[in-house]
C-alpha positions as CSV (number, residue, x, y, z in Angstrom):
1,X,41.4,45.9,5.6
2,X,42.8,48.9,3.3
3,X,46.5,48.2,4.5
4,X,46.1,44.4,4.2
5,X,45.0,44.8,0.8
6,X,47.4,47.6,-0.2
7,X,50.7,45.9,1.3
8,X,49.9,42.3,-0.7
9,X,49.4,44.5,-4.3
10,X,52.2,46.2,-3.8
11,X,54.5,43.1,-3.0
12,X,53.1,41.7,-6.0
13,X,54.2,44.7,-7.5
14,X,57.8,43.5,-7.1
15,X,58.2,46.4,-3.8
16,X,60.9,45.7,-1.3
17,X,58.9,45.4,2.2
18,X,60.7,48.3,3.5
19,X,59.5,50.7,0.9
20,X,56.2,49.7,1.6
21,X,56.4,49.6,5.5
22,X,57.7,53.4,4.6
23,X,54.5,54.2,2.1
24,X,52.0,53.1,4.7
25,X,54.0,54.6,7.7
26,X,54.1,51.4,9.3
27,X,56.9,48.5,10.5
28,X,58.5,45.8,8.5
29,X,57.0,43.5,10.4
30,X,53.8,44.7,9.9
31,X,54.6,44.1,6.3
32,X,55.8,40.6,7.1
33,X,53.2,39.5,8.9
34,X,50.0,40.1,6.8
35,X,52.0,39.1,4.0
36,X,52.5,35.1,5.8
37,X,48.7,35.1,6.3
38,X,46.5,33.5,4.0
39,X,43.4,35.1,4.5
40,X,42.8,39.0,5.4
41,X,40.9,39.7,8.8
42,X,38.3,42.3,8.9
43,X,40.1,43.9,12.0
44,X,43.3,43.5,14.2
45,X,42.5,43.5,17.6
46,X,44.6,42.9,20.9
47,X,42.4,40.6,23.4
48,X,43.3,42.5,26.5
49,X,41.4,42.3,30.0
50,X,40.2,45.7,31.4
51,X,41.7,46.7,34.6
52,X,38.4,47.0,36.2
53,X,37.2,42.9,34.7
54,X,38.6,41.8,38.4
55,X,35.8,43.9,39.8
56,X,33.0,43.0,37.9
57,X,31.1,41.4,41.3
58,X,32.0,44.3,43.1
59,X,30.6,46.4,40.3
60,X,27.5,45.4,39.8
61,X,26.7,45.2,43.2
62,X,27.5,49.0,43.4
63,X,25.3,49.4,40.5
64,X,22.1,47.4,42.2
65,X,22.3,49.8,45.3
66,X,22.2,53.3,43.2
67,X,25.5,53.8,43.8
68,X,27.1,56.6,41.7
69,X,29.7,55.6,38.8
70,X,31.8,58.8,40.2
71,X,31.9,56.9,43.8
72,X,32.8,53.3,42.4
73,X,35.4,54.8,40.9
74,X,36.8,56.9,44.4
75,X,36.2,53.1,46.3
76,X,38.0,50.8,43.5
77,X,41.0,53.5,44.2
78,X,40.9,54.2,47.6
79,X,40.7,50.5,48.5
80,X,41.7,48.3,45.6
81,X,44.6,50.6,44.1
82,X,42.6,50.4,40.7
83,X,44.8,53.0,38.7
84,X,42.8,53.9,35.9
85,X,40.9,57.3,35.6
86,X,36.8,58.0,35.8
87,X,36.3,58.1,32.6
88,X,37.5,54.8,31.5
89,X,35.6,52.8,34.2
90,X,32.0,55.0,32.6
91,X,33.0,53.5,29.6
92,X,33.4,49.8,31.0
93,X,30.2,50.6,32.5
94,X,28.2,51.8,29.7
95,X,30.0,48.2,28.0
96,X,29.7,45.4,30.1
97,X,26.7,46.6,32.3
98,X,24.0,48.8,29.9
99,X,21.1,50.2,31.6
100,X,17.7,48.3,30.9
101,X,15.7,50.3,27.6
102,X,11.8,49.9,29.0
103,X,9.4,49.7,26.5
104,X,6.5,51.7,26.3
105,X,3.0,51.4,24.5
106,X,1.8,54.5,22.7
107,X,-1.2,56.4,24.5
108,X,-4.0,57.0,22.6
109,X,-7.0,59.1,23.3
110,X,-10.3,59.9,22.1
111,X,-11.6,63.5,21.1
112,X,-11.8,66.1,24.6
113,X,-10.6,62.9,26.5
114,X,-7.7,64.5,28.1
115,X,-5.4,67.4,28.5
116,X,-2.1,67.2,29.7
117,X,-0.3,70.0,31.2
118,X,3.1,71.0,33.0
119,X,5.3,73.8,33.3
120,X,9.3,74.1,32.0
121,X,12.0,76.4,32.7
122,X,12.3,79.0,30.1
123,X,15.7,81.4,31.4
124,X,16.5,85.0,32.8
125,X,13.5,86.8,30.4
126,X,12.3,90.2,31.0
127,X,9.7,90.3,33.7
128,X,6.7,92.8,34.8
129,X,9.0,95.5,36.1
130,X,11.3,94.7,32.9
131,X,14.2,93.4,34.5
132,X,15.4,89.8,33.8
133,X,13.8,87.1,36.3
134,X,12.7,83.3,36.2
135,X,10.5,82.7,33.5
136,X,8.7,79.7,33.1
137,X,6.4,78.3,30.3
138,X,3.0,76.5,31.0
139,X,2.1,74.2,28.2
140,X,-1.6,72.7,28.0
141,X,-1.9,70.1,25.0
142,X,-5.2,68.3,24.0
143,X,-4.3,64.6,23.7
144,X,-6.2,63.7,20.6
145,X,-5.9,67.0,18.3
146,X,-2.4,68.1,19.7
147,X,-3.6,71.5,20.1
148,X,-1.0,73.5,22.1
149,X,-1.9,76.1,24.7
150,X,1.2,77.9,26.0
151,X,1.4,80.7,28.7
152,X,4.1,82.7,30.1
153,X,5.1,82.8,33.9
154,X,6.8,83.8,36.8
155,X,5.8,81.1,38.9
156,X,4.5,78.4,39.8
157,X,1.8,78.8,42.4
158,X,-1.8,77.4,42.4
159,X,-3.5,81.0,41.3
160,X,-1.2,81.3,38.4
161,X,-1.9,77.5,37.3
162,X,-5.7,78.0,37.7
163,X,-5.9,81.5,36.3
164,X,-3.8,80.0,32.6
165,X,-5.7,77.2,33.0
166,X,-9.1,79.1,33.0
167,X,-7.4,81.1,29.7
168,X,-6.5,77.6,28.4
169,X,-10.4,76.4,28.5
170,X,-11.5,79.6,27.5
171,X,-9.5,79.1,23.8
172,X,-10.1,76.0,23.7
173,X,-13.8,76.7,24.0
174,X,-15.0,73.8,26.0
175,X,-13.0,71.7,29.1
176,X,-11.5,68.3,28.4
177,X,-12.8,65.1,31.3
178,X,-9.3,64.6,32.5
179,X,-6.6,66.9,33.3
180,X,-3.0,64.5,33.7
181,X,-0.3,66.4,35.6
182,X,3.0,65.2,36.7
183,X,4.1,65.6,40.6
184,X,4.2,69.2,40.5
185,X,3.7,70.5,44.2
186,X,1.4,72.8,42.8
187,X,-1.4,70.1,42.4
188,X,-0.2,66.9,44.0
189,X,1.0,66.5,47.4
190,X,2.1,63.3,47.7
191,X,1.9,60.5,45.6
192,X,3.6,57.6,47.0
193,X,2.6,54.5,46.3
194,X,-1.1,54.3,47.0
195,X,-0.5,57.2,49.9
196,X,-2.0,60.3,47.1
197,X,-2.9,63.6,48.4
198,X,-3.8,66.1,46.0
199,X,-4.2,70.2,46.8
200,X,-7.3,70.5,48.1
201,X,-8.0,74.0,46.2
202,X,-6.8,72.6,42.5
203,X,-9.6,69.6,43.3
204,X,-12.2,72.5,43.7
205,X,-10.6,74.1,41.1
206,X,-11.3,71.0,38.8
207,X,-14.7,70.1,40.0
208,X,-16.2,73.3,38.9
209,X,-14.9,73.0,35.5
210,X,-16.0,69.2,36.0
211,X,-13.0,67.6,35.1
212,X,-11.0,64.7,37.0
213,X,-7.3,65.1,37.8
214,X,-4.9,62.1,37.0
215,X,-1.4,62.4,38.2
216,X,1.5,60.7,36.5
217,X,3.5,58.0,38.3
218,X,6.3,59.4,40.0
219,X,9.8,59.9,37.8
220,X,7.7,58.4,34.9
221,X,7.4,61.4,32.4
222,X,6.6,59.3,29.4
223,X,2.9,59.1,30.3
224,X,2.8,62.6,29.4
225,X,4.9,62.8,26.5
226,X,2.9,65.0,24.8
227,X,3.3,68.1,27.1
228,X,7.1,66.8,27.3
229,X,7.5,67.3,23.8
230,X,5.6,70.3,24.0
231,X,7.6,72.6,26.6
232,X,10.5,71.3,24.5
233,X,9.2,72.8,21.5
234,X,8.5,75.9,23.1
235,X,12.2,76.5,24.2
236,X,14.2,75.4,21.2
237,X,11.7,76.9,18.7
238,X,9.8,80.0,20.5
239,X,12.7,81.1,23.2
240,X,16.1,80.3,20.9
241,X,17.3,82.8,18.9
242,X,14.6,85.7,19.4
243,X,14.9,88.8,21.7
244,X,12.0,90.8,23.6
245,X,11.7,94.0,24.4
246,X,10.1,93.7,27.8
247,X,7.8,91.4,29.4
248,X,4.6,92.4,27.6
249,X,6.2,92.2,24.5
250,X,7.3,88.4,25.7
251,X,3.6,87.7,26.0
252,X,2.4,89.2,22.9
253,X,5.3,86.8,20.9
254,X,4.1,84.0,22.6
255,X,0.5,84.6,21.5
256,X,0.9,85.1,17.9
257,X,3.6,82.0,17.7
258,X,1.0,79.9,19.2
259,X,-1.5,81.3,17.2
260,X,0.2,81.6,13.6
261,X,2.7,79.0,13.8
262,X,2.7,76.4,16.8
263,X,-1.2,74.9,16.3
264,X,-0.9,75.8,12.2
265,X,2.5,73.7,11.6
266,X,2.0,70.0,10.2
267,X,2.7,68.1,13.8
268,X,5.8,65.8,13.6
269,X,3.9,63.2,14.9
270,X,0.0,63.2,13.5
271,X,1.7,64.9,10.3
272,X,-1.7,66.8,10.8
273,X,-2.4,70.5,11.4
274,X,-3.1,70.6,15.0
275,X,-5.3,73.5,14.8
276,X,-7.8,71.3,11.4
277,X,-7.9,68.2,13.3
278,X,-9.4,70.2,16.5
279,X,-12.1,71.9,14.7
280,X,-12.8,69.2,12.8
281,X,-12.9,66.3,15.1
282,X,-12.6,67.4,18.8
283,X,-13.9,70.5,19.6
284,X,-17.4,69.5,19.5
285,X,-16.5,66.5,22.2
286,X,-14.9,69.0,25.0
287,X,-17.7,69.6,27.9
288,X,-19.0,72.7,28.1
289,X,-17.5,76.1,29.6
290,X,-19.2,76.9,33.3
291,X,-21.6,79.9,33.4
292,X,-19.0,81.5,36.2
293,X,-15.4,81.6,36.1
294,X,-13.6,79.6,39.3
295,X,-13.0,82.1,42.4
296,X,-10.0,81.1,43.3
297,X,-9.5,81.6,47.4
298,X,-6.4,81.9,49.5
299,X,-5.9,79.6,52.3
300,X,-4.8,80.4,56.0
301,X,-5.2,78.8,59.4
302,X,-6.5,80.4,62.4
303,X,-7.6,79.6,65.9
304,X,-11.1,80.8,67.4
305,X,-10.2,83.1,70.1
306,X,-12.6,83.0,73.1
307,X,-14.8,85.5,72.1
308,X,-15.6,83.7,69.1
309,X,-14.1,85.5,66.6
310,X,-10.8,85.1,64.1
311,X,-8.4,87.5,63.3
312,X,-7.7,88.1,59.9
313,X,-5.8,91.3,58.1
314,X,-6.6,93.3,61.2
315,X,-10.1,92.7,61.6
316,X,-12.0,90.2,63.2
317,X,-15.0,87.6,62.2
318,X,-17.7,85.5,64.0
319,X,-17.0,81.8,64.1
320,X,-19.4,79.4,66.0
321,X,-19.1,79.7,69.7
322,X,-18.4,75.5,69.5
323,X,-15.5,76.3,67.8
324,X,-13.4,78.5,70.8
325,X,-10.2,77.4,71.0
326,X,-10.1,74.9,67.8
327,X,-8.3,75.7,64.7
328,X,-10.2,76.6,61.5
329,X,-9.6,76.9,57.9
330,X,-9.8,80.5,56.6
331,X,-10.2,80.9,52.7
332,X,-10.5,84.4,51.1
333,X,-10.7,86.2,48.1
334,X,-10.7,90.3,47.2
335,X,-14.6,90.4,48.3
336,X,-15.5,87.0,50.7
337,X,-14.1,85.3,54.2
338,X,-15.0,81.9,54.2
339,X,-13.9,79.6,57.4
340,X,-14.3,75.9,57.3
341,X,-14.3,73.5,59.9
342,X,-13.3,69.9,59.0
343,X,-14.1,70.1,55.3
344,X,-17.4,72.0,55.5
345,X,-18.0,75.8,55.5
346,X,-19.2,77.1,59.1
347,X,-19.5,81.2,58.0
348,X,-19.3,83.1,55.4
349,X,-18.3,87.2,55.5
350,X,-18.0,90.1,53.3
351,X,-14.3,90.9,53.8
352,X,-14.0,94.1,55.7
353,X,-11.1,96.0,53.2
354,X,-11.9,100.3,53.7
355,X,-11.1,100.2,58.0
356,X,-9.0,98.5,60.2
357,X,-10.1,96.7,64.2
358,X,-13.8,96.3,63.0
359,X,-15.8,93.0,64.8
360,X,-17.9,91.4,61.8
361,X,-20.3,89.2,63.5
362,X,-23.3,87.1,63.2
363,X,-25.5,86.8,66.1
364,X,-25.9,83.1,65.4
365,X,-22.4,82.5,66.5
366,X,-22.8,83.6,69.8
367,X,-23.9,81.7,72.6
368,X,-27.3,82.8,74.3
369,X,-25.5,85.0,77.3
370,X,-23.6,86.9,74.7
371,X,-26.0,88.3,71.8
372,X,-27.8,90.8,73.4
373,X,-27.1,94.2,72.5
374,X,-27.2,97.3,75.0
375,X,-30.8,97.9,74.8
376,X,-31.1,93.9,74.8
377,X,-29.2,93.4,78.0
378,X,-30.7,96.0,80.0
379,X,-34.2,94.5,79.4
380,X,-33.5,91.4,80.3
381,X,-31.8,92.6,83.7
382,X,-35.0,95.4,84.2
383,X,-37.1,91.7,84.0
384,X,-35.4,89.9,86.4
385,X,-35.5,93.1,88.8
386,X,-38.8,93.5,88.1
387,X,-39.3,90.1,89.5
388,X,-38.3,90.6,92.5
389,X,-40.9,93.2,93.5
390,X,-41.9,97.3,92.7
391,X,-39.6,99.0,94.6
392,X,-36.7,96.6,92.8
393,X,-38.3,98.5,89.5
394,X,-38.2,101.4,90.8
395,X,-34.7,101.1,92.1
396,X,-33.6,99.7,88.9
397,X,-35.2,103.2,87.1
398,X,-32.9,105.4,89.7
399,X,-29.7,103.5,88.5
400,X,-30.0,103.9,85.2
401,X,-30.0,107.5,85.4
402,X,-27.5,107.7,87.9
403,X,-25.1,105.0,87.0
404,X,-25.5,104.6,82.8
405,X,-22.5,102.9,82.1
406,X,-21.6,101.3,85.5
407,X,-25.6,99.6,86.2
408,X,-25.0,96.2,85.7
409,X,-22.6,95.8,88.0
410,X,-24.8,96.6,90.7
411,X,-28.0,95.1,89.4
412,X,-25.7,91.7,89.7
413,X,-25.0,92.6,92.9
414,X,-28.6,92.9,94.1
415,X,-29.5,89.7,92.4
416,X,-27.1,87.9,94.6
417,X,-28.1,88.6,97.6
418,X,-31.3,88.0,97.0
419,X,-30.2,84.8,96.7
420,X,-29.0,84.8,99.9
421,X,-32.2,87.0,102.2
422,X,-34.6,86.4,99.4
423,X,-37.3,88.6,97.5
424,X,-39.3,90.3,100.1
425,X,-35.9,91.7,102.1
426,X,-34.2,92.7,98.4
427,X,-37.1,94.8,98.0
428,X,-37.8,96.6,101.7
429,X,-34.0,97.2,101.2
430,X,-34.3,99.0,97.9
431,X,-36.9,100.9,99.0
432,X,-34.8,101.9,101.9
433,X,-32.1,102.6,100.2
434,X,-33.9,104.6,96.9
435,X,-35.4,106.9,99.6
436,X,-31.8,107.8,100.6
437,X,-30.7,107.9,96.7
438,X,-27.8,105.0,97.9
439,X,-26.7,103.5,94.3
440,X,-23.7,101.2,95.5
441,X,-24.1,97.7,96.6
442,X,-22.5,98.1,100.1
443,X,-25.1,100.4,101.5
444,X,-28.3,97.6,100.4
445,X,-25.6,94.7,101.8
446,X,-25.4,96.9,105.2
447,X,-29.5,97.2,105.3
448,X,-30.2,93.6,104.8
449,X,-27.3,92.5,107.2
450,X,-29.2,95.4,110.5
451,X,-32.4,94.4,108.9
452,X,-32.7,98.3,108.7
453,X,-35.5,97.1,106.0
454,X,-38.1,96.8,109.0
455,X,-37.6,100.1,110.5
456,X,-39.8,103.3,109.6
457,X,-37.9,105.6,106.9
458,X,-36.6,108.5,108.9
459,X,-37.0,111.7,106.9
460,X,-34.3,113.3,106.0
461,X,-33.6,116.9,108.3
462,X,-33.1,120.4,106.9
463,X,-29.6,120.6,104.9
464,X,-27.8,123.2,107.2
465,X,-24.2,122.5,105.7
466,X,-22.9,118.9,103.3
467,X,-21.6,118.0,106.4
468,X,-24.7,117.8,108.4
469,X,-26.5,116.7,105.5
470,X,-23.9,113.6,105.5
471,X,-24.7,112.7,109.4
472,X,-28.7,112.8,108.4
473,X,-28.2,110.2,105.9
474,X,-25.9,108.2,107.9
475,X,-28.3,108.3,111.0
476,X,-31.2,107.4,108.7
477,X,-29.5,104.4,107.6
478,X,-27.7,102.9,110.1
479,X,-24.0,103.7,110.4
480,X,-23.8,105.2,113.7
481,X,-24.0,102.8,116.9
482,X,-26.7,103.0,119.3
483,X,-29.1,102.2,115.9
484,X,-30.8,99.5,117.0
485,X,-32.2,96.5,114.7
């Protein structure tokens, strides 16, 4: 429009059109032209077709599939020739096919209503150990007052989240009802669809502060705009342009920024002071902090070994003998073992921490055969030999003393076969064979099979040599032929 008007003033001047093509560094019949029309046009234009116009179907359909701009491009040249360059067909794109703006209501919440919360990527910051590592910034804002909460991290596991989370309730002096999180893996799962699994530890995390979780729709961060806007905040206005000695000096920053300047600044959006309206109008509404903090527990799986016992940090623990063979849950902390079974706790031990290879073991979780102890065991085995007649006591008594770590296997020996030739023969036999002090199973198997049990005890003869003393006990019970039954 500037040229149009300046080339017709100056022709009315009485300027030849090549001195004016020459002023305004343009050609004659530039001149000419705009001098022949009548009226002046707001801009000259050439109507030209893009290149890529022919391909608009093609396009589109590209488009509708997901299909990258950067790989429409690569397919128009490999297989239509298109020569043009990528950035020209973004621009056709961005023209002739914008992307859809969704509108979006605004969110509005009532006092200790809701908190939302995520974490953002802060940089390489000094760490623990003072060297530079992945440093990541937890935001927790109060829907209603926008009072901010902001922690610094390392990562972004479930003990981190709860434990900033507990700090979080703990300044803001009471726990909002809901807790909205976006997809983190920390908390959720999945969450396809109506397909939602949450971490089952962050839901027992939540029920003992007695607050609900409520996770965004996926790749839809506008229903938690405010924590968006918050972990923005805390990079451009916290992180940018300030240096930090170490990692505890990182922390101590972040504190008194928070404190000072984040929740005492006139909020762009409320144009109120975060930190008035909470006192004011929505700390009063939060629920109430828990008399005990949340004990957060690690999680493991095990399987009950047949003994009835898991092994855990080289040490073992008791599970229910029902249990052999079936895998359990094992959660633990620095002082308690808890094992679960199918959602519901089936033992609960002190964590063994000092020693190494100890058995930790309630006698509840052992099947009947299997919790008696030493003293236990033999009484129970002195009954049953006691059952079978006096000189079966009196036997038992003899092996005990003789055998008092090898007993039982005897004693099991004895009650077999008198299974087999029955009470009254068991105990002629011991008898027999406590005479002759004979403590192994073979000797009593021997009597009972000569029926040596019905013969008059032979007294032993004078001990001349061992030998001798060896063929007395022999004759006496039965090993030599000619020994009738």
């Amino acid at each position: 429009m500037y040229k149009q008007i300046t080339i017709k003033t100056l022709d009315k001047q009485g300027v030849k059109h090549a001195c004016i093509a020459r002023e305004l560094s343009c050609h004659r019949n530039t001149v000419t032209n705009i001098l022949k029309k009548e009226k002046l046009t707001e801009k000259q234009t050439r109507v030209k077709p893009s290149i890529f116009a022919a391909f608009d179907t093609r396009i589109e359909e590209y488009l509708d599939k997901k299909v990258a701009n950067l790989r429409i491009y690569e397919i128009l040249k490999e297989e239509y020739g298109v020569q043009s360059t990528y950035v020209n067909l973004c621009k056709y794109i961005q023209k002739h096919f914008p992307k859809h703006i969704e509108a979006y209501g605004v969110q509005v919440t009532l006092p200790g209503e809701v908190a939302e919360i995520d974490f953002g990527y802060l940089g390489m910051l000094p760490g623990p150990l003072n060297t530079l590592v992945k440093t990541y910034g937890l935001a927790v804002v109060l829907g209603y007052s926008r009072l901010d909460y902001y922690a610094i991290v390392y990562d972004q596991r479930l003990e981190t989240l709860c434990r900033e989370l507990t700090d979080a309730f703990s300044y803001f002096g009471g726990v909002p009802r809901r807790l909205k999180v976006d997809n983190m893996k920390t908390a959720v799962l999945k969450n396809q669809h109506y397909d939602l699994t949450l971490n089952q530890d962050f839901l027992e995390f939540a029920s003992h502060y007695g607050t609900v979780v409520i996770p965004c729709t996926p790749y839809s961060p506008e229903q938690k705009g405010k924590v968006e806007g918050a972990i923005k905040y805390l990079q451009i206005n916290f992180i940018a342009g300030r240096t930090f000695q170490d990692g505890a000096d990182l922390k101590k920053q972040a504190r008194e920024w928070m404190e000072e300047y984040a929740n005492q600044r006139i909020h762009g959006t409320t144009r109120k002071v975060p930190m008035q309206v909470f006192l004011a109008e929505e700390k009063e509404k939060l629920q109430a902090l828990p008399l005990e903090e949340f004990s957060f527990f690690n999680r493991g799986i095990r399987t009950v070994a047949p003994n009835c016992h898991i092994h855990f940090e080289n040490n073992y623990y008791s599970v229910p003998a029902f249990l052999v063979g079936k895998e359990v849950t094992i959660r633990w902390n620095e002082h308690l073992v808890r094992i679960i079974y199918q959602g519901e706790q089936i033992a609960l031990h002190h964590k063994v921490t000092v020693t190494i290879g100890n058995f930790v073991t309630q006698r509840n979780h052992l099947p009947d055969y299997k919790i008696y102890s030493q003293t236990e065991y033999q009484a129970r085995y002195e009954t049953k030999m006691a059952d079978i007649g006096e000189w079966a006591h009196q036997y038992f008594t003899m092996l005990l003393e003789q055998k008092e770590n090898y007993w039982f296997r005897t004693v099991r020996g004895i009650l077999g076969l008198k299974e087999i030739y029955g009470r009254e023969a068991v105990n002629l036999s011991l008898k027999r064979a406590m005479y002759y002090q004979a403590a192994d199973i073979v000797t009593i198997k021997h009597i009972l099979e000569k029926n040596l049990y019905l013969l008059e005890i032979e007294p032993i003869m004078g001990k001349t040599s061992d030998d001798n003393d060896d063929n007395s006990m022999n004759r006496s019970l039965g090993y030599y032929e000619g020994v009738s039954s």
